[in-house]
C-alpha positions as CSV (number, residue, x, y, z in Angstrom):
1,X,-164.0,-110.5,36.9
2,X,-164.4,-107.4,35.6
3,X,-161.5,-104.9,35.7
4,X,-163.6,-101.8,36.8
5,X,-167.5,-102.2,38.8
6,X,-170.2,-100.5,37.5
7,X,-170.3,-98.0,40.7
8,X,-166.4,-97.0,40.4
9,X,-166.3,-97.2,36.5
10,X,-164.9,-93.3,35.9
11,X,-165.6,-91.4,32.7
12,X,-161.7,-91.5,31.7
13,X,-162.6,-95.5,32.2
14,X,-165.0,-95.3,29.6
15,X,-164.3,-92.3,27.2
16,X,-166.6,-89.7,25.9
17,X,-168.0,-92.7,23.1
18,X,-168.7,-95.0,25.7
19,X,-170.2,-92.2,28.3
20,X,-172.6,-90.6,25.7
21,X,-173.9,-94.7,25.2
22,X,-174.9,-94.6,28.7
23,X,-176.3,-91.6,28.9
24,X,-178.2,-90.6,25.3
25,X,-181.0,-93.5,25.9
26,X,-182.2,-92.2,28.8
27,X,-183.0,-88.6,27.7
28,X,-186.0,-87.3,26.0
29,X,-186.6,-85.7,22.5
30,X,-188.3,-82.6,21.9
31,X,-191.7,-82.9,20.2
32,X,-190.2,-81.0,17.2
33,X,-187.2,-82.4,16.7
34,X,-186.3,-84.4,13.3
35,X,-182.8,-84.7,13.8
36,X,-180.9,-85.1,17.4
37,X,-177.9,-85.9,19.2
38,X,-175.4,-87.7,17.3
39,X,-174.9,-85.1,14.5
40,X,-173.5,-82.2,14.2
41,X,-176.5,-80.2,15.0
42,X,-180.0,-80.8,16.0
43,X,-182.8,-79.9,13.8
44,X,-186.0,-79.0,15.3
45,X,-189.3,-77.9,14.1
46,X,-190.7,-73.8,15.1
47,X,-194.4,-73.0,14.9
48,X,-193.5,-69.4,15.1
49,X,-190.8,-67.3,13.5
50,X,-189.6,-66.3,16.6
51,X,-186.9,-68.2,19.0
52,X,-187.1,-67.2,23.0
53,X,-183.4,-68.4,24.1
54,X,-181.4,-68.3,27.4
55,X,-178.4,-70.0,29.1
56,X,-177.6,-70.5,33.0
57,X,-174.6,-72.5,34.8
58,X,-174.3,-74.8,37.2
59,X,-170.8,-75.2,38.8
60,X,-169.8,-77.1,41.8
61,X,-169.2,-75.4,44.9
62,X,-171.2,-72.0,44.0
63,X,-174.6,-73.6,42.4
64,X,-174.0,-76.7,44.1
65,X,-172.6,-79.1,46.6
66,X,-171.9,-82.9,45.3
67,X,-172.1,-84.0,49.4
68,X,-175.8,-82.1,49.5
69,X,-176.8,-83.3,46.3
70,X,-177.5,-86.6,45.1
71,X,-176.2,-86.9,40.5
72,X,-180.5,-86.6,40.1
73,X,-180.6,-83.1,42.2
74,X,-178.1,-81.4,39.7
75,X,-179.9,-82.1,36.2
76,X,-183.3,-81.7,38.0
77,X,-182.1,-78.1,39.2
78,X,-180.8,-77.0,36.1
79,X,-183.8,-78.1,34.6
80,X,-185.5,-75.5,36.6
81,X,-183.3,-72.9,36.6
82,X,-183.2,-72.7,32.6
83,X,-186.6,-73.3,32.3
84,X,-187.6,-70.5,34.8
85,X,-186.4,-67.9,32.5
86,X,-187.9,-69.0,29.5
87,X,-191.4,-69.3,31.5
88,X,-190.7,-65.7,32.6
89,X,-190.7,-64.0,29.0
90,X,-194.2,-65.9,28.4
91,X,-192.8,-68.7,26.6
92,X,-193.3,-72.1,26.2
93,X,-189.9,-74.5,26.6
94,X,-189.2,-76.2,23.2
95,X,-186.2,-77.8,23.7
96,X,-182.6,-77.9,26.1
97,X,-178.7,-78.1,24.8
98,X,-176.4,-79.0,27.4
99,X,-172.7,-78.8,28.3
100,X,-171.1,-80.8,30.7
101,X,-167.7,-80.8,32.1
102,X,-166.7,-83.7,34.8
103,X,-163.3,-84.1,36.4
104,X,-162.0,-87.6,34.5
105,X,-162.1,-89.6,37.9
106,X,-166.2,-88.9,38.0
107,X,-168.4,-92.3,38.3
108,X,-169.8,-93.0,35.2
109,X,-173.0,-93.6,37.2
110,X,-172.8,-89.7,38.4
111,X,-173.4,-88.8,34.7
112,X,-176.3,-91.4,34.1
113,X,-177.9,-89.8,37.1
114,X,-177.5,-86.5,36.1
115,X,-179.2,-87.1,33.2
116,X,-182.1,-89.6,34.7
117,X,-182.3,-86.1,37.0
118,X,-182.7,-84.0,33.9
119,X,-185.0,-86.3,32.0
120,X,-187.4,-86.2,34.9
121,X,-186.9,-82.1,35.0
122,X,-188.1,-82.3,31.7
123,X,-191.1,-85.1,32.4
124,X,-192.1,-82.9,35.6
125,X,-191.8,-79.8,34.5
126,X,-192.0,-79.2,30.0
127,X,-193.1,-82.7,29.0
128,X,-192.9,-81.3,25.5
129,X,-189.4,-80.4,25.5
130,X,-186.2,-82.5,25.1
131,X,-182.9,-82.4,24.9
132,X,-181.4,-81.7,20.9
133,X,-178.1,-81.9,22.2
134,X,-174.9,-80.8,23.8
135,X,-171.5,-81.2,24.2
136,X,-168.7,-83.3,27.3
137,X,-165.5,-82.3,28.4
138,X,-163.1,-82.2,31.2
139,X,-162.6,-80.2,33.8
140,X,-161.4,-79.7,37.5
141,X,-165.4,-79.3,38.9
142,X,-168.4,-80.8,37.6
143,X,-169.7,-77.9,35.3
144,X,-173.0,-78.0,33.2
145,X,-174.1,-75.6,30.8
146,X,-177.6,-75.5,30.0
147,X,-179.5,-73.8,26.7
148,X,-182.9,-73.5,26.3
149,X,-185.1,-72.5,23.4
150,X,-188.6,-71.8,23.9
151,X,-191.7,-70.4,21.8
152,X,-194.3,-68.2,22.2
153,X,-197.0,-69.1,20.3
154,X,-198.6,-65.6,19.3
155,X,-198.0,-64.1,23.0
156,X,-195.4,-60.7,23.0
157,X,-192.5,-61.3,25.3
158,X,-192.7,-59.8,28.6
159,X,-189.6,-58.1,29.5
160,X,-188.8,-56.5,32.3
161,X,-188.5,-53.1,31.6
162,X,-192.5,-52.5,31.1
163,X,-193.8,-51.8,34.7
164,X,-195.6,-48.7,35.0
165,X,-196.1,-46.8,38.4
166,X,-199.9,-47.7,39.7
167,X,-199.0,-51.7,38.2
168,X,-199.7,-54.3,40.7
169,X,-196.7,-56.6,41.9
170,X,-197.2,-60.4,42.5
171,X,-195.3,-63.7,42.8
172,X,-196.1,-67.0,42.4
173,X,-194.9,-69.6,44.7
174,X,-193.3,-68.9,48.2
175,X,-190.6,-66.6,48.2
176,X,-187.6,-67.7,50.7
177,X,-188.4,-71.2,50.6
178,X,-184.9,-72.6,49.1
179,X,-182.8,-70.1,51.5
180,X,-184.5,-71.8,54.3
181,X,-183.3,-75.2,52.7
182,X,-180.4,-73.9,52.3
183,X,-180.1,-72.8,55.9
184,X,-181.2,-76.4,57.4
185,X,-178.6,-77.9,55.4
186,X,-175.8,-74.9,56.2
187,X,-176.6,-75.4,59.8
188,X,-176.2,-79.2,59.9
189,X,-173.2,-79.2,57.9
190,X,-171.5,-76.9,60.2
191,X,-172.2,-78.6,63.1
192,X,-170.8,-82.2,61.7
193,X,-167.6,-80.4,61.1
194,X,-167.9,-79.7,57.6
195,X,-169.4,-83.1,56.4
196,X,-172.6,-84.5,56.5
197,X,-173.6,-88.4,57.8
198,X,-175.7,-90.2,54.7
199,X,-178.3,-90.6,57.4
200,X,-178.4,-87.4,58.5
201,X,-179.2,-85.9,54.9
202,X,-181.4,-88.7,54.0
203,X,-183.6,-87.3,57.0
204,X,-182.9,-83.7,56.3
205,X,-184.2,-84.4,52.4
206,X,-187.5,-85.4,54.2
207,X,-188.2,-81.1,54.6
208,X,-190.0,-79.9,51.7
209,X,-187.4,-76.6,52.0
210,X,-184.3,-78.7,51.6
211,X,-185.8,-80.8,48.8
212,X,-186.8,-77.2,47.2
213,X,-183.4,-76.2,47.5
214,X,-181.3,-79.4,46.1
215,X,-184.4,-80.0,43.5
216,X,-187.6,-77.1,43.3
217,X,-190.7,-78.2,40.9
218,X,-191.9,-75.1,39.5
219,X,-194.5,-74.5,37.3
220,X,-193.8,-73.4,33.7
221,X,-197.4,-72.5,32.3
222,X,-197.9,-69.6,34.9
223,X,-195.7,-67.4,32.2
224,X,-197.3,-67.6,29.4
225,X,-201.0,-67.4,31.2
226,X,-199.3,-63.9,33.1
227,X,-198.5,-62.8,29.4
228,X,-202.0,-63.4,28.2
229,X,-203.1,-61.4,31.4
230,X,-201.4,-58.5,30.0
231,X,-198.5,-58.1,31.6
232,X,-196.5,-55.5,31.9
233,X,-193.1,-57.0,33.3
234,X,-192.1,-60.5,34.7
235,X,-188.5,-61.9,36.0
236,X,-187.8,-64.9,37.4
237,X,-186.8,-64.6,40.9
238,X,-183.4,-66.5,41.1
239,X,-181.4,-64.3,42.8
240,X,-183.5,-63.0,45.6
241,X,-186.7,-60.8,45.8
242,X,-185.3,-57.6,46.8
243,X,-182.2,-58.0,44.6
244,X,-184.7,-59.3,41.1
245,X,-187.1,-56.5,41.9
246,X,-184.1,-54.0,41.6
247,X,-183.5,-55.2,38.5
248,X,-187.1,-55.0,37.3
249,X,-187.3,-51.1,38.9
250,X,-184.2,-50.1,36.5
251,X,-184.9,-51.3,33.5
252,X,-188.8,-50.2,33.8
253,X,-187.2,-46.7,35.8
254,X,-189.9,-47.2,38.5
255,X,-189.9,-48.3,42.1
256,X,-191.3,-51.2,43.6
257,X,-192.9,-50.9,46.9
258,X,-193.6,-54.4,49.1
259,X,-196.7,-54.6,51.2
260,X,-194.9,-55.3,54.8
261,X,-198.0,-57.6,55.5
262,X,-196.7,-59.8,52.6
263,X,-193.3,-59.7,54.0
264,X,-192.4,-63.1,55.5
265,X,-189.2,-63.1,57.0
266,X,-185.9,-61.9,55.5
267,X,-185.7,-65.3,54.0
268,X,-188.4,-63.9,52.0
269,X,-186.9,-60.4,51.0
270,X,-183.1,-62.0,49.7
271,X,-183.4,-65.6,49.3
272,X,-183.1,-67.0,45.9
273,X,-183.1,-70.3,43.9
274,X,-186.8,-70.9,44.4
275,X,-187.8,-69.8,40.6
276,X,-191.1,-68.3,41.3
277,X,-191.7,-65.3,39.2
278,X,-192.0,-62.0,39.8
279,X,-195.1,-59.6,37.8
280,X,-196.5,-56.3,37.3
281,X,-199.9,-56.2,36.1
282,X,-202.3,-53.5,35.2
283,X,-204.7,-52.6,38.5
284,X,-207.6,-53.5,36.4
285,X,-206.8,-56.9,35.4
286,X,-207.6,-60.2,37.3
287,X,-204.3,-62.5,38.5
288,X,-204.1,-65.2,36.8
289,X,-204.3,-68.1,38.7
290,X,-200.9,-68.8,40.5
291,X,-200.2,-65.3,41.1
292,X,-200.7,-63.0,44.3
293,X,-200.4,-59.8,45.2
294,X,-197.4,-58.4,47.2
295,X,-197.1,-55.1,46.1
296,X,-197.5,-52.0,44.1
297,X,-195.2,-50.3,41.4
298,X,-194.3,-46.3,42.2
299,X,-193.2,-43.5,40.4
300,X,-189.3,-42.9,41.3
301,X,-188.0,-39.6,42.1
302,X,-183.9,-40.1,42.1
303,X,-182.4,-38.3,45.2
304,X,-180.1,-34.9,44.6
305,X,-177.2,-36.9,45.3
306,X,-178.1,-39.1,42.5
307,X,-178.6,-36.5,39.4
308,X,-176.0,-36.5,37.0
309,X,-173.6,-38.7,39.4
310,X,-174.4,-42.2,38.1
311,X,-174.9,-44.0,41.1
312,X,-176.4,-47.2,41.2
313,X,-178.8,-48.9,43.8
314,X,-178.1,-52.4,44.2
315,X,-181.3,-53.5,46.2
316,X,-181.1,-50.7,48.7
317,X,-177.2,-51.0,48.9
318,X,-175.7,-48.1,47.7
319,X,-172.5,-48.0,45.5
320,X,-171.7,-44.4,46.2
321,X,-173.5,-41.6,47.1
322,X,-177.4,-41.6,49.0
323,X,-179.7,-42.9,46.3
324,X,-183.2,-43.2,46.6
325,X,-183.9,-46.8,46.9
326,X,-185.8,-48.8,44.3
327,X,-187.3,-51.4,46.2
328,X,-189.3,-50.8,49.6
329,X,-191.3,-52.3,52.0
330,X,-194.2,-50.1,52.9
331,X,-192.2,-47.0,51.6
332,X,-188.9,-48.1,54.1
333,X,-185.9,-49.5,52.3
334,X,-185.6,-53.1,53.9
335,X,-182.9,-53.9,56.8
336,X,-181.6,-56.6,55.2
337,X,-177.6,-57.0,54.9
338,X,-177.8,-58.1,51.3
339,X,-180.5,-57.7,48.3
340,X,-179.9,-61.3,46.7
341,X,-177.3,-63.4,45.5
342,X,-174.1,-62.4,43.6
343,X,-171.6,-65.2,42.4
344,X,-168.7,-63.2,42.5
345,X,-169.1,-61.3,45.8
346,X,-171.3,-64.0,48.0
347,X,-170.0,-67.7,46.9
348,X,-167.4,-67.5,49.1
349,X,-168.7,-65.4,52.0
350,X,-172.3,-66.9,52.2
351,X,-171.8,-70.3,51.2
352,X,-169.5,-73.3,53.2
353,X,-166.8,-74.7,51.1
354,X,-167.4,-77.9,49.4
């Protein structure tokens, strides 16, 4: 009999070697690439001379729990949470690095379904794209690390400090829709006591909002056809609405104003993790198809508190002082207690301990 099953075999069982044999078959290569994983660097193949790049986490506990989330869920989501931002500069994904860290008692089979969960991201979502490479290691909480590089093909990035007062603002996909998910799953959890029953989750993951929190699809090609629409500033809306639209209204030094009949819930206004993106287009121009109108971009005229004192509006919270907010909802800063999501002042207040 074997000394170790294949469910309980753990990566210190196996070693790095023997992990990366288990899990290099199952990933895809980009379309581009000559050389992949197994040297020393990838080499890969540009149509353009320039290189869109970004880099996200995923850490257990903050990003994710591993009693909420089956090994798929976690490289499916950081498929889509790294491919989001590439989307939102009007590029096209060309290709994914990735760095994972595992505690050395994690199942060997966690890994391979991690990556099954990223190859299908990739399938889903950037069939074109693959993974060039990446790195292991150890550590005390399953940790991944995810590159991307993308390409623009002739388009002009769209950054987000081009809004222009008059601009109209739109989204695509439904804002809120992984906080609600998020919620179910919060809810249940804290009623059990803290754990979950397998057959409890296997019915919750039946909710299209749960699923779009542990796993959201998203669609990659409505960046680049909002970049040949012209434009003016996109963002991928990962931290919540208000919270990303903040962002967009300081670098573009504008204000963004929501129509209240767009307005959902508050769900809508703060929740993140669902990836949409968030646009500014010129009045005149048709939405491309995907995106819909929520708003309009204002001129913003800073408060007297706020000449010359340097304080900052974190999406209608204030820092010091009485600043004019940069994001409204039909001209009224939103009653909300919180703009978005911030690692390091909401993982422990807003989420339950894994």
């Amino acid at each position: 009999m074997a000394e170790h099953s294949e469910k309980t075999l753990t990566v210190a069982d196996l070693g790095e070697r023997g992990t990366l044999a288990r899990i290099l078959p199952l990933l895809p290569s980009a379309s581009g690439m000559s050389v992949g994983p197994g040297d020393d660097s990838a080499v890969v193949g540009l149509n353009a001379p320039e290189v869109v790049t970004t880099c996200d986490m995923m850490v257990e506990g903050p990003d994710f729990r591993r009693d909420w989330s089956q090994p798929e869920d976690i490289g499916y989501k950081a498929m889509s949470s790294n491919l989001a931002d590439i989307s939102a500069m009007g590029a096209t994904p060309l290709g994914v690095i990735i760095g994972l860290a595992a505690p050395p008692d994690t199942p060997v089979s966690d890994l391979v379904g991690i990556a099954r969960g990223v190859a299908k991201g990739l399938a889903d979502m950037a069939p074109e794209a693959g993974v060039l490479g990446g790195d292991l290691s150890t550590s005390p909480q399953l940790t991944l690390s995810v590159t991307v590089l993308g390409q623009l093909f002739g388009l002009h990035p769209v950054l987000r400090s081009g809004a222009q007062p008059g601009d109209i603002v739109a989204v695509t996909g439904e804002p809120g829709v992984s906080e609600h998910g998020f919620r179910i799953l919060n809810e249940h959890t804290t009623q059990a006591g803290g754990a979950l029953d397998p057959s409890v989750l296997a019915e919750l993951r039946r909710q299209p909002e749960v699923l779009h929190h542990l796993a959201p699809r998203i669609d990659l090609t409505h960046g680049p056809a909002a970049a040949q629409a012209q434009a003016t500033a996109m963002m991928d809306v990962s931290d919540g609405l208000v919270l990303d639209a903040t962002r967009m209204a300081e670098a573009s030094n504008v204000a963004i104003d929501f129509d209240s009949d767009a307005v959902v819930d508050d769900a809508w206004l703060m929740g993140g993790e669902d990836h949409g993106l968030l646009a500014t287009f010129p009045p005149e121009v048709t939405l491309p198809e995907g995106f819909h109108p929520v708003g309009v971009v204002r001129d913003y005229e800073p408060s007297a508190d706020e000449v010359g004192t340097g304080v900052v509006s974190t999406g209608g919270v204030s820092t010091g002082g009485s600043p004019t907010p940069r994001v409204t909802v039909s001209g009224v800063a939103p009653d909300i207690e919180r703009g978005g999501w911030d690692p390091y002042r909401d993982s422990v207040k807003t989420r339950v301990s894994p």
